[in-house]
N, C-alpha and C positions, 0 to 999 in steps of 0.2 A: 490456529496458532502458527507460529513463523515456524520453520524449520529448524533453527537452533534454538528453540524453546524444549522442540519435542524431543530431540537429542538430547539436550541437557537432562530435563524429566526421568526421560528413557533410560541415562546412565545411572543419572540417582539414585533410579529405581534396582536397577540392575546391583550395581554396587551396595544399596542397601539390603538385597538379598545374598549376594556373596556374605555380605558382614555378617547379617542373621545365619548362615551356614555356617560360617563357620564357628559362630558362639554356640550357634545348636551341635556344630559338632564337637566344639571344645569339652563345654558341659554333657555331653553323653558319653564321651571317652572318659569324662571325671566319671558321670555316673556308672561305666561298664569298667572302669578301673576298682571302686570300689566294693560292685558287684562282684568282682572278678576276688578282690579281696575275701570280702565277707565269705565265699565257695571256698578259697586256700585257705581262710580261718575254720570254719567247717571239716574241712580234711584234715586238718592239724590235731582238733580235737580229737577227732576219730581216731584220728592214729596216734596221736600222745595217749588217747582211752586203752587203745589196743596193746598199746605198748605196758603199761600200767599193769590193763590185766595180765599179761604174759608173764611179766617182771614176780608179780603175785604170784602166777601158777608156777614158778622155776621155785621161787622158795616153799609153796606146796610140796613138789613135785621135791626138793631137797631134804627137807625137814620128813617126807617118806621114806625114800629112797635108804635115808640114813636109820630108822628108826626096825628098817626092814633088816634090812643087810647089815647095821653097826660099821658098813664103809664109810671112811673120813670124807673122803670124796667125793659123797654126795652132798658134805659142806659148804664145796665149795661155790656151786652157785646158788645155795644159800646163802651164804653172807656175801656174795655179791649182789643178791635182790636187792636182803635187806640196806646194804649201801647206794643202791638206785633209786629204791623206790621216794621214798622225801624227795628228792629233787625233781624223781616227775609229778609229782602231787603237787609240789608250790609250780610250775609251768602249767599245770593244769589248771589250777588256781589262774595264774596271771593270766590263761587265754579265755575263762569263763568269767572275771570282775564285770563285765558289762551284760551278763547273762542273769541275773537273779537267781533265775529257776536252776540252773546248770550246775551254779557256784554251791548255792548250798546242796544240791547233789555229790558235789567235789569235796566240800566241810563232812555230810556224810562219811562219805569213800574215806573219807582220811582217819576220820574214827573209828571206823568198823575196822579198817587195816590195819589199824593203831590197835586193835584186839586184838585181829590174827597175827599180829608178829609177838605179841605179850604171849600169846597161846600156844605160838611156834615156839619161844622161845623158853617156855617152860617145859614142854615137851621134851625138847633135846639137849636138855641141863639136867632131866629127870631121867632122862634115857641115858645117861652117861654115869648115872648109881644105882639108879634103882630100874630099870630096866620094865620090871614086872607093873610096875603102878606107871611106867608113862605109857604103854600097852593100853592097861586100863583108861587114862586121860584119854588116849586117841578114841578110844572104844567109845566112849561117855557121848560122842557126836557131838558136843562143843564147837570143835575143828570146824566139822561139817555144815551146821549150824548158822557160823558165822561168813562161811566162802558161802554159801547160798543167798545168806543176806546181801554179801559182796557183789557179786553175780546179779542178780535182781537188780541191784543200785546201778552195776554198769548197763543192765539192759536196760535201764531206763533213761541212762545219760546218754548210749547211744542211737537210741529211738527217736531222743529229740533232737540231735545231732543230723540223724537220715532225715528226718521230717525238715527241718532247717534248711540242708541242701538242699533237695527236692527243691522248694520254695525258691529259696535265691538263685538256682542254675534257673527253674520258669523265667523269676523275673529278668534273669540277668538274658535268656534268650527273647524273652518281649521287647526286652530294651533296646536288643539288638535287632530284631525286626521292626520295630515302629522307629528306630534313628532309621534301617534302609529307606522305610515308604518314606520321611520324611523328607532324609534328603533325595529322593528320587525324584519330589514334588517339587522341592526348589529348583534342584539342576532343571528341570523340564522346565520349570516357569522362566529360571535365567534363561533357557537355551531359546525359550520361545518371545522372551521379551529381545531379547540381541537377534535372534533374527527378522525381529520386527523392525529392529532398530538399521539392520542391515538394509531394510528393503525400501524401509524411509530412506537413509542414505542412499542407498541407489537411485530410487526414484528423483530424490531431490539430485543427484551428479546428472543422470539421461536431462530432466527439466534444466538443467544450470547449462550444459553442452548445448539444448536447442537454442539456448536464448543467448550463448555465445557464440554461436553460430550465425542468430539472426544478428547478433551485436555484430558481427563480424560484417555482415552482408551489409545491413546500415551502415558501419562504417566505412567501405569502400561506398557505398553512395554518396553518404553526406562530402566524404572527399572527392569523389567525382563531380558533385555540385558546388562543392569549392574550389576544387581545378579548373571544370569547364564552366561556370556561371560565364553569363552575358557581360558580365562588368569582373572588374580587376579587384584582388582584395592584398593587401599587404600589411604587415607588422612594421615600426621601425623602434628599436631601441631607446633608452633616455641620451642618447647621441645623436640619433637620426640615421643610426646603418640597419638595413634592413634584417629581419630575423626571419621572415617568410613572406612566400607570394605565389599567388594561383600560378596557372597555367595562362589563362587568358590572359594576364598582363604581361607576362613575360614574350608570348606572342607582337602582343603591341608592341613591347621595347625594343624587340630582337634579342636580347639576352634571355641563356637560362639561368635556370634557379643559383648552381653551382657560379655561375659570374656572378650573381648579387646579392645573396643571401651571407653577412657578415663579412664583405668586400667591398661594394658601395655604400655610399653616401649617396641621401634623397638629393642634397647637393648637388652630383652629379649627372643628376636627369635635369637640371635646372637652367633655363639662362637666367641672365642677372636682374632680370625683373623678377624673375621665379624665387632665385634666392635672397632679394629682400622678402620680397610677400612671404617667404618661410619663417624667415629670421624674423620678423615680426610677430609670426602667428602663431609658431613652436613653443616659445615660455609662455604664453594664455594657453594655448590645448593642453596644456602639462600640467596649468594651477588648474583651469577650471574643466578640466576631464572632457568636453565635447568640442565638438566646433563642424560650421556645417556651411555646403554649397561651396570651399574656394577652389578660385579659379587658379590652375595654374595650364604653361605649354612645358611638355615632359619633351627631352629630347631621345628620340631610338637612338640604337647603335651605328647606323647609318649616318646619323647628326642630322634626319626629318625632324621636326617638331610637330604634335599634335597638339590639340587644345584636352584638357581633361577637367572635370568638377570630382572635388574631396569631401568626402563626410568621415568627419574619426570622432572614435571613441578611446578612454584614455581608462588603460588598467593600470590601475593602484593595488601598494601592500595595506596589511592592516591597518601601518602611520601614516597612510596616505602619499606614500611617495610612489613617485611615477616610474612605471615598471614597464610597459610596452603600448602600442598603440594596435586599436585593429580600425582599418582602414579600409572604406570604400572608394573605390575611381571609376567615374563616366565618360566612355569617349565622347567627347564634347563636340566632336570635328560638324556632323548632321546639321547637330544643336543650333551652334554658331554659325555655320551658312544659312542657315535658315535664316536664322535671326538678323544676319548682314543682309539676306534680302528684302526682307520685313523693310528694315529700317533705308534700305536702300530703296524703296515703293511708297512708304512714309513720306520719304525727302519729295520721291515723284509727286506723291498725291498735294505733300503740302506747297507745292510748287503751280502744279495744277490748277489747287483750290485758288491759291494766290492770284494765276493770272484769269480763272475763268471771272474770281468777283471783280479784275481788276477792270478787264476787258467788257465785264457785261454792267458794270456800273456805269460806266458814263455814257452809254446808248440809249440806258435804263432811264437814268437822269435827263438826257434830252427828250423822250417820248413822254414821261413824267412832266416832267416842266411845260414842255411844247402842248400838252394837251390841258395839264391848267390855263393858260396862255390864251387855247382856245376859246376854251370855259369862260374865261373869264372877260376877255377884249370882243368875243364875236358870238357872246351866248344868246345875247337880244336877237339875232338874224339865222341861229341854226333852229329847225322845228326839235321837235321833241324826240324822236331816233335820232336824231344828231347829238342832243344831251346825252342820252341814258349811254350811247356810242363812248362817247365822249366819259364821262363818269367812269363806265368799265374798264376805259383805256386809267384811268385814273388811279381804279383799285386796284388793277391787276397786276398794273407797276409796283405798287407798294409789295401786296403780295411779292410779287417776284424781287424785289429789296430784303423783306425778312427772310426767304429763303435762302439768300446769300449769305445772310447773316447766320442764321442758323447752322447753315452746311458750315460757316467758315468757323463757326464755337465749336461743332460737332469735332470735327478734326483738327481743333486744337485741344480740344480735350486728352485726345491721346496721346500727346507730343508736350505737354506739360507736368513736370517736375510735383511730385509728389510732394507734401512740407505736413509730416504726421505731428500734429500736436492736440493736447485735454481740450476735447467739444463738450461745454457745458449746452448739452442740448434744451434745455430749460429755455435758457436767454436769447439761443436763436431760435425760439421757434416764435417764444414772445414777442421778439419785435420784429420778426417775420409778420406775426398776424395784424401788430400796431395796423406795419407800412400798408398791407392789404385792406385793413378797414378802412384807414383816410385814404386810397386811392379808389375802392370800390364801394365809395359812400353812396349811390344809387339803389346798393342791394342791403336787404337786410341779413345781415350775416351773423350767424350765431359758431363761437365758436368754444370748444369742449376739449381742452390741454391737459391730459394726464399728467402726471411725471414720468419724465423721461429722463432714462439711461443715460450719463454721461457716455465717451466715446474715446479713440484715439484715430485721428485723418485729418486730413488736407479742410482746411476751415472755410474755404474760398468754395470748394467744391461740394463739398456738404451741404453749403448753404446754398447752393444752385439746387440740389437735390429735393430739398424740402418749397425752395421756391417754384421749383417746375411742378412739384405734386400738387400744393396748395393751388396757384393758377389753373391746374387743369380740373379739383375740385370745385372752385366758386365758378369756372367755364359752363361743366355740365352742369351744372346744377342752379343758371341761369332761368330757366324756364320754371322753377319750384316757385312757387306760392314765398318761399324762407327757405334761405341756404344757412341749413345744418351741417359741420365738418367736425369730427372727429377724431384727435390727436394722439396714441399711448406707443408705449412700447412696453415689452418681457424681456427677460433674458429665458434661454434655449440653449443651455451647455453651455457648448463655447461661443455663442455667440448671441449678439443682442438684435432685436428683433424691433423694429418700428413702422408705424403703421399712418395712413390717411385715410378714412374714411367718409364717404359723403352718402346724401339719401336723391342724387341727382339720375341722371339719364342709364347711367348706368351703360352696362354690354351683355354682347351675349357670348357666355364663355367658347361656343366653340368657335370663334376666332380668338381666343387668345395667343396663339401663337403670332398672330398679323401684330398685337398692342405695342410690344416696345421695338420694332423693327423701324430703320429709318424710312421718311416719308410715307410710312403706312397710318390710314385714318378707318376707324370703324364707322365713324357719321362724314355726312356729307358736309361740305365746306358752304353750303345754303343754309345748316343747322348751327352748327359752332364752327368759328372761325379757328386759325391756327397752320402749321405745316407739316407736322407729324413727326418733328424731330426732337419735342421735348423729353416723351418718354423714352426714346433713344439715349437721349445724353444723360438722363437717370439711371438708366442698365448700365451706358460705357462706364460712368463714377464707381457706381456699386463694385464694378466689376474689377477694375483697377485696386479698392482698398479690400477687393479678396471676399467680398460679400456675393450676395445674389439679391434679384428682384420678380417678384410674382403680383397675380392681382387676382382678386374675387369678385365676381359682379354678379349682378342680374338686372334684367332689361326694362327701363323705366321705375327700378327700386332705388339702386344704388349701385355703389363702386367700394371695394376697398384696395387701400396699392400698399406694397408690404415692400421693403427694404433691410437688410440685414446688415452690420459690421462686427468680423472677428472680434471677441473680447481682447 
């Protein structure tokens, strides 16, 4: 479970135990409050019983006193009994209604009393004439009689009154020990769940400090590798002023951060080539969020210019509107001499090529000529090594014609202007194969055209591509009984994948590396004729519209030659 799951839980829990404590202690205090009652209702009795009897024994003890002595005096808390006692009888009454057993003990007591006052009451009305006959009344034990009955009646009211207490102070002390164990139970469980909760919480703050610590540590790296990266990285505003920028660019510029960071304009690094090429390129990076490879020269603060290449990407708010740029920059300066040299060895080479065919063709043309010439005006008088002489001087010229030729395609191939447009490879392959059948009507040629992948490249070159494959298929495969060639392509991700296959001469794969290299031949030029630059200029094509090229063979079976183009 996450961390603040189990804190939440934890408190829940917690807090639903405080709650549960304190209704349990709510409700126990109600119940040891009316325990506590029920024990003061119990003593009340008791003592309103005791008081009762007492009240009884003074008008006893009056109604004596006087009958003994003939003292008025002794009257007198006699008729203050007799004025007390009713009214503790109905209190007595009112504290036993819920008692049954009590009450009509109390209904009792009030009747039996209700004699001895009738009894008392004759006695000392009697004693105040006749003196001699209330004597005799007392003597009769009537009196006695009835305070015994009395007597009896309270010791049984207050028997069940002890018994009562007894009982309710037990209960009311059970009550009071089982609420301690109870809540002793809860406090401990809260005290043990919060400290559980605590040491979750701890543990989870030590875990949260290492990993902001490592957060920390990462994050001076990750900024150390944004400060010091190989290449420049910078932000520019929906203005074009800068909002940040490594360290490494700011090196290139000669400015620091403080000079450029919401004080320049990309502007400012610009000459006027630069600041068109921005002003052009800035409201598309803006609508369509990327843009990639441009070229611009940044000027340092010195006023050097270097050459740089841009790659940006364009952050946008939720509507889409454009909020900053983060920006990559390459120093270009390596790139670009390089590349000036390239193109400046290019110029030499095609200059070269220019004068070597220009110079070696018409020497070529006179030994060519001059030796047909021979052949032809003075063949009748030369013997037979002077023909085959003759003959070799013949082929070898030519040979050495097509190799000029070759050489002088091969390197214009790299010097010609790419023109990308839809290759329905269907229709060039088909009358690709037309022209090969009526020109190599001699051979019986069988040939087997999948469907093939449309394309996007140069249509001129392309179709050089599949005519140099084709050619070197019906080539080798001269010597067969029946030349079978085999036409398909797949696609492969990202890109599509085309293929020539024949069941000719074939190779033997551990020279493949020697196959598409210029003027390199795997047979001898006594077997199949040619100069070794076709599959050369198949690689340079491929490789120009960003493909590659490989081949499968085996020796006297077959050949297959594979070519790819980017989808």
């Amino acid at each position: 479970m996450r961390f603040e799951f189990k804190v939440v839980i934890g408190f829940i829990i917690t807090l639903s135990l405080v709650i549960l404590v304190g209704i349990y202690t709510y409700d126990n205090n109600d119940s040891q409050l009316k325990a506590s009652r029920w024990v003061d209702h119990t003593h009340q009795v008791l003592y309103r019983s005791e008081q009762l009897l007492a009240t009884l024994t003074d008008i006893e003890t009056g109604q004596r006193g006087f009958c003994l002595t003939n003292n008025v005096d002794f009257l007198l808390p006699y008729y203050k009994g007799k004025e007390n006692i009713y009214p503790q009888i109905r209190y007595l009454k009112q504290l036993t209604k819920d008692n049954p057993r009590q009450y009509a003990r109390i209904l009792k007591l009030e009747t039996l009393i209700g004699k001895k006052l009738v009894f008392s009451d004759e006695v000392v009305e009697l004693y105040k004439t006749h003196p001699e006959e209330s004597i005799d009344l007392i003597t009769s034990l009537k009196g006695k009689k009835l305070m015994d009955s009395i007597r009896l009646c309270f010791a049984d009211l207050m028997n069940e009154e002890k018994t009562l207490l007894e009982r309710r102070t037990l209960e009311n002390e059970q009550q009071i020990t089982k609420s301690n164990q109870v809540f002793l139970v809860m406090l401990s469980l809260t005290l043990l769940i919060l400290l559980g909760l605590f040491y979750t919480i701890y543990l989870n703050l030590r875990a949260r400090n290492r990993a902001e610590q490592k957060l920390v540590k990462a994050s001076k790296e990750v900024e150390d590798l944004y400060d010091n990266a190989p290449c420049g990285y910078h932000s520019l505003d929906a203005k074009g002023f800068f909002l940040q920028v490594n360290h490494t660019m700011c090196e290139w510029l000669g400015y620091t951060r403080e000079e450029l960071i919401g004080k320049k304009h990309f502007f400012d690094l610009l000459n006027e080539e630069g600041i068109k090429t921005f002003q052009e390129n800035f409201p598309v990076f803006k609508e369509q969020g990327f843009i990639h490879n441009l070229e611009f020269d940044l000027i340092r603060k010195n006023g050097i210019s270097f050459p740089v290449i841009i790659s940006s990407s364009a952050i946008k708010d939720n509507k889409g509107n454009y909020l900053r740029s983060r920006t990559t920059t390459f120093d270009y300066t390596e790139q670009k001499q390089a590349n000036d040299k390239i193109t400046n060895l290019n110029q030499e080479l095609e200059a070269f090529t220019y004068t070597v065919s220009h110079d070696l063709r018409s020497p070529l043309r006179s030994i060519s000529g001059y030796a047909q010439i021979l052949e032809e005006d003075f063949g009748n008088v030369l013997n037979d090594e002077g023909k085959r002489v003759t003959s070799v001087i013949i082929r070898s010229s030519k040979r050495m014609g097509q190799l000029i030729d070759d050489l002088l395609n091969f390197s214009q191939i790299g010097r010609k202007e790419l023109f990308h447009h839809h290759i329905n490879m269907n229709e060039m392959v088909k009358q690709l194969v037309r022209e090969f059948t009526e020109q190599e009507k001699q051979y019986a040629l069988e040939f087997k055209v999948q469907h093939l992948n449309a394309c996007q490249g140069d249509h001129n070159m392309i179709r050089q591509v599949w005519s140099n494959l084709l050619s070197n298929a019906i080539k080798y495969s001269q010597k067969k009984n029946s030349i079978y060639i085999e036409i398909g392509s797949s696609v492969a991700g990202p890109e599509t994948i085309y293929y020539v296959k024949d069941k000719g001469a074939g190779f033997d794969m551990q020279y493949i590396n020697k196959l598409f290299g210029v003027f390199q031949r795997l047979h001898r030029i006594n077997e199949f004729e040619g100069t070794g630059v076709g599959l050369a200029i198949v690689k340079r094509i491929v490789n120009r519209h960003g493909g590659r090229v490989w081949a499968e063979g085996t020796l006297d079976v077959g050949a297959t030659f594979y070519f790819s183009i980017p989808n």
